[in-house]
N, C-alpha and C positions, 0 to 999 in steps of 0.2 A: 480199525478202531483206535481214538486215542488211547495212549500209553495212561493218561492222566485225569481225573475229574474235572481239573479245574487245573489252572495259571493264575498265577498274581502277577502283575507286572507296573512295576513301579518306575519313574521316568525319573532319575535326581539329575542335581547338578549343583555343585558345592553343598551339600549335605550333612556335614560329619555335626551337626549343632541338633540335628538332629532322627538322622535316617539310624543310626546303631540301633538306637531305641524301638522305631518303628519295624525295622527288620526282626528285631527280638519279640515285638509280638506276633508278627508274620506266621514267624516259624513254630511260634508254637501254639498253633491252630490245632485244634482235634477236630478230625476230620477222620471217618468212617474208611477213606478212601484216600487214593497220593493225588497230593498236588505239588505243581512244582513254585517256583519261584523265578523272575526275570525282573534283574534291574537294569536298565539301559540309561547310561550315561552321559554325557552331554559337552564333553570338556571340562568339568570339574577339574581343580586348582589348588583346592582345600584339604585332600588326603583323601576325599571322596573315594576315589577309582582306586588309591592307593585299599583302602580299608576295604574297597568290596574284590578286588582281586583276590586276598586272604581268603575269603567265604566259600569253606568246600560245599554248604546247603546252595546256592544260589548260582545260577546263570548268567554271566554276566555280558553284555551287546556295550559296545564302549563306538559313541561316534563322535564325531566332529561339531562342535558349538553351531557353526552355521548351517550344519546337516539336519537340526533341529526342527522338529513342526509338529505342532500339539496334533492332528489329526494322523500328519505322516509317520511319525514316532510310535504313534499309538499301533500303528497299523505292524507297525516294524515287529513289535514286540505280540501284537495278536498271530502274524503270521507264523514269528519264531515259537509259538508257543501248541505243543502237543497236549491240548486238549479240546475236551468238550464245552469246557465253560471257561470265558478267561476274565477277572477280575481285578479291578485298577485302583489303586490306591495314591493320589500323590506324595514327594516324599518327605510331606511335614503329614501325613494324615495318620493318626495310629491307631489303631481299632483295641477298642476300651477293653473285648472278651475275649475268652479262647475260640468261643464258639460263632466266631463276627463272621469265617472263612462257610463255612459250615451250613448257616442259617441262608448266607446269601443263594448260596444253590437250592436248597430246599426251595426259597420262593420260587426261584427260575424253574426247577421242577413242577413245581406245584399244575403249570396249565403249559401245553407244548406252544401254545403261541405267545408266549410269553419272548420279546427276545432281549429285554432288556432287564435290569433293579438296579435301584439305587439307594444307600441308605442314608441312614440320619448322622448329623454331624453335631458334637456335642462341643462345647468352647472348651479350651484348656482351663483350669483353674487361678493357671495366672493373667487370664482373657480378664478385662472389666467389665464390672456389673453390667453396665448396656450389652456390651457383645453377647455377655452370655444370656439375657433374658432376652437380646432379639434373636437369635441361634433358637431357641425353643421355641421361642412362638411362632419362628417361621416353620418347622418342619412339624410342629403341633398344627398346623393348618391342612396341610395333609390328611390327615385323621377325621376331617369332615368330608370325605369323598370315600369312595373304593378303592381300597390298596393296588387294585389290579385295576389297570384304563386303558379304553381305545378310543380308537373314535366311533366306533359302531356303539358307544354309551350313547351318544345321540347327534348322531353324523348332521340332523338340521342346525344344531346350535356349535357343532364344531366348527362348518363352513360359512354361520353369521357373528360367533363370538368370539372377538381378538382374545380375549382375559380367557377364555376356554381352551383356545389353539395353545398360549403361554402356559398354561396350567400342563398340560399334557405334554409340551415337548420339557417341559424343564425337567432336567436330568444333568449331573454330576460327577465326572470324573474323582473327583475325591475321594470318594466310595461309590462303585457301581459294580457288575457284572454284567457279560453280555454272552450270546449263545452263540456261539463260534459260527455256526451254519447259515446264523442269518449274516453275521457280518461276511461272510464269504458272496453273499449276494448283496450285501448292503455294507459298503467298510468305510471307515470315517473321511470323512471330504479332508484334504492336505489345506486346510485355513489357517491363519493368525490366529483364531479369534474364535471360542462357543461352536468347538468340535461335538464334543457331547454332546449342545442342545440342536446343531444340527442335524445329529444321527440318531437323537431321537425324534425329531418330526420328520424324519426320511423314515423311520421304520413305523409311527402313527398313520402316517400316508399309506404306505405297503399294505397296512393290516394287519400289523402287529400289534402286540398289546406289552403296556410297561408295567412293573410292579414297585411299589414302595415297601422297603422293609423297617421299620422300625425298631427293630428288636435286633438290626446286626449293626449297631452307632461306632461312629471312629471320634476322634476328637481330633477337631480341627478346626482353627480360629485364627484371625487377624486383627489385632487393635492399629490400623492405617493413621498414620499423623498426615494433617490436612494436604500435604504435598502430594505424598503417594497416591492419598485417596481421587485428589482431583485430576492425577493424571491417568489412573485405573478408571475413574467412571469417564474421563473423556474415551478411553479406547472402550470403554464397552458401549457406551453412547452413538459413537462412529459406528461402531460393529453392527450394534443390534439395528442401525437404521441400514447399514450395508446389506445383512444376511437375513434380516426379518423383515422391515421396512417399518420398524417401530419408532417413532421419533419420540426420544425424554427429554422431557423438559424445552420443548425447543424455543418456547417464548420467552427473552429473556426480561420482558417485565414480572410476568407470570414468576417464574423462576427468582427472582429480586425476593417476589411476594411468600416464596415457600423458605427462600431463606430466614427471612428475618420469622416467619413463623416455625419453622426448626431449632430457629433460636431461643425462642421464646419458651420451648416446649422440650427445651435441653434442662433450662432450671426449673419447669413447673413435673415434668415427668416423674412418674412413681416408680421406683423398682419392686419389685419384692425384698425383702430382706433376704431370703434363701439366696440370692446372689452378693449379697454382701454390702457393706457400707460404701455409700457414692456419696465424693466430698468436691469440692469447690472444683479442685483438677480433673475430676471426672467430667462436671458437666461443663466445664470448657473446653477438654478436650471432645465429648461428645459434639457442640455446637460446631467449633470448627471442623471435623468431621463432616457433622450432616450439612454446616453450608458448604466444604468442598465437595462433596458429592452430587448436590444440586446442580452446583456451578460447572463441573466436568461433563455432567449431561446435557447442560446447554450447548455449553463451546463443541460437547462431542458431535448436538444434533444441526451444530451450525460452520462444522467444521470448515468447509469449500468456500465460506464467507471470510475467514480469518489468512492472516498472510501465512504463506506456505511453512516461514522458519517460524515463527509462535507453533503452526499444528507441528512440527517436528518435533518440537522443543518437548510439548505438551505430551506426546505419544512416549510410552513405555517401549515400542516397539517399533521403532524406523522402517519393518519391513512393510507397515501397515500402509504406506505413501508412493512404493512402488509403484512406475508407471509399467 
């Protein structure tokens, strides 16, 4: 029998801006039962390794930069870990309650075919207005389905609807849980790129079923200035046409035409006030934004068209080019 109910395992890598904090809510989880803690490091540079060495709560796996791989890491840190259920937080993600460790198990309990949950991600307060009202509505979408999904919910409209098969494998490292047992027969594919959402359409497939928790939220958010952005959706653009066979945006007239309508609907869009006042620099930074993300999805879904040093340049990830 595991020693432990559950594992957290956190993957940093120059951290110290923010992992102190997210450890500190980690640990003080209440929880009925022990769980442990595992942060595997990356080559951090920052004081990182130096700061989590100190931590007598915590386990720490210290590897090499290049040794890195969002699936193989993941896997590093599931096998090191002596429990039943083992939960992944990345290490800007900080879970907002005592009870965020806690509730995640309970769903995974809740039905033994259950092998996966994932929870809600709430914007940090110094997120903008847009981030944080699209952070809500995206995970308030959820809420119009079944907390708990398979594909036996309706296996004819799984195997004819793309937007159905995407609804069901989407799943998030940033907060999830997963049931050790299955990943012992199902353990995350060694990719670049949307480990998570292929391990859960690997375990949809199986006959598993996934749960959505809402009521275990972390806070975790990105305000991307146009650069970043366009070079993050070029590699998820690549990816998802790589690993799902989804092409975004690939027409780039098409794409011209969601620009300038992104733009237009930067300065016409309404926030809520509960997110706070959006001024002139919001909805310019907003516009550049959504048109760099437009545009990353094109170039991402036309990448083999473009010359090889542009897609290198473009890529976050040079490993992604490997022949």
């Amino acid at each position: 029998m595991p020693k432990n109910r559950c594992a957290v395992v956190i993957p940093a890598k120059n951290a110290m801006t923010v992992l102190p904090s997210v450890l500190a809510k980690v640990l003080a989880q209440e929880t009925p039962w022990p769980y442990e803690v595992i942060v595997i490091d990356s080559g951090s540079r920052d004081g990182t390794r130096e700061f989590l060495r100190a931590q007598s709560r915590i386990r720490l796996i210290e590897i090499a930069a290049e040794e890195f791989g969002h699936g193989k890491t993941r896997n590093l840190g599931i096998a090191a870990a002596d429990a039943e259920f083992v939960a992944f937080l990345t290490h800007d993600a900080e879970p907002v309650e005592t009870n965020w460790l806690a509730r995640m198990v309970a769903a995974a309990e809740s039905d033994e075919t259950i092998a996966g949950v994932f929870g809600r991600h709430i914007a940090y307060a110094s997120a903008s207005p847009f981030t944080r009202q699209d952070l809500d509505q995206h995970f308030a979408g959820f809420l119009h389905h079944p907390l708990v999904v398979s594909r036996h919910l309706d296996p004819v409209k799984y195997e004819s609807d793309t937007g159905w098969q995407q609804f069901l494998h989407f799943y998030s490292d940033n907060n999830s849980l997963l049931r050790k047992s299955v990943w012992e027969k199902i353990p995350y594919p060694d990719v670049e790129f949307a480990e998570d959402q292929l391990w859960a359409r690997a375990i949809i497939e199986a006959g598993y079923a996934k749960a959505y928790v809402p009521d275990a939220p972390v806070y975790h958010s990105h305000d991307y200035g146009p650069v970043e952005q366009l070079r993050r959706a070029f590699d998820e653009s690549r990816n998802f046409r790589k690993y799902f066979g989804y092409r975004l945006s690939p027409n780039p007239w098409r794409a011209m035409e969601a620009m300038g309508k992104f733009t237009l609907q930067a300065f016409r869009q309404k926030v809520d006030p509960v997110y706070g006042h959006v001024g002139l620099t919001d909805r310019l930074n907003r516009a550049g934004q959504r048109m760099a993300l437009v545009a990353g999805h094109c170039l991402g879904a036309n990448h083999e068209r473009l010359p090889a040093a542009l897609a290198q340049s473009l890529s976050l990830d040079h490993r992604l080019f490997k022949t």
